[in-house]
N, C-alpha and C positions, 0 to 999 in steps of 0.2 A: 845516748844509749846507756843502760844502766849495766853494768859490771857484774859480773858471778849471778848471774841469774839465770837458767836453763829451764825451759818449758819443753814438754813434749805435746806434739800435735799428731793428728792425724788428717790428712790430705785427702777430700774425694774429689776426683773429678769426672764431669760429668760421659757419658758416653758419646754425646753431639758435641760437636764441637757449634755452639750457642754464645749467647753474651757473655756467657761467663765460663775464666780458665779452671776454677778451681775452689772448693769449699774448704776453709781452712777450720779446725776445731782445738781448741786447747783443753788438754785433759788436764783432771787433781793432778796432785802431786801423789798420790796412790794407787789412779787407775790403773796403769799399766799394769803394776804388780796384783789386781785383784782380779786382770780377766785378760782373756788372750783376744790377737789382735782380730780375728775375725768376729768376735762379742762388741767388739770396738766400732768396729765400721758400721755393725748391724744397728747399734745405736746412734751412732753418726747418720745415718742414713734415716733413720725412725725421727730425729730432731730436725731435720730439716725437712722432712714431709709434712710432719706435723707443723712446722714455720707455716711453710708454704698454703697449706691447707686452714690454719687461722686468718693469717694476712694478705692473704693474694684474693681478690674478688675475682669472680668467677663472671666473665663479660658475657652475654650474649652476642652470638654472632648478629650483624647487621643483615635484613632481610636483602635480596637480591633483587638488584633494579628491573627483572621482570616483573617481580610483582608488583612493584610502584605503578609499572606501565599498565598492568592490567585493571590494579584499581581504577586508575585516573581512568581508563577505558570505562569500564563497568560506571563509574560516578556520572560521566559522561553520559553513557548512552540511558541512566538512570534519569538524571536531568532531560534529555531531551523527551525522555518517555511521558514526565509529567507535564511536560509543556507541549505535547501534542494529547494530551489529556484532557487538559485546562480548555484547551481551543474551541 
């Protein structure tokens, strides 16, 4: 641990209690003194949307296994269609 060194942080945590307890932030050594703390959080809060919203991929939800069942229905009864076609 290093000796005589003081940083000031500011702490968000989340409203859900989620994977995570807590976003930790380290300000300059001047912020404090140039903005009051609710300027503080408000940029605290703007940097880690902004994180999230660069680095986090955006998943599509997986389609739901009735419609599998309905394809395979449909491809199905599609296939039999041409092969009492063909006859």
């Amino acid at each position: 641990m290093v000796k005589g060194v003081s940083k000031q942080v500011v702490v968000v945590k989340p409203p859900q209690a989620g994977l995570f307890e807590e976003a930790i932030f380290i300000l300059k050594e001047d912020a404090a003194r140039r903005v009051d703390a609710e300027e503080l959080l408000k940029e605290a809060c703007e940097v880690a949307n902004r994180y999230v919203s660069q680095n986090c991929e955006r998943k599509l939800r997986p389609l739901p296994p009735p419609f599998f069942a309905a394809a395979g229905a449909l491809l199905t009864g599609a296939a039999w269609l041409i092969t009492a076609i063909l006859r």
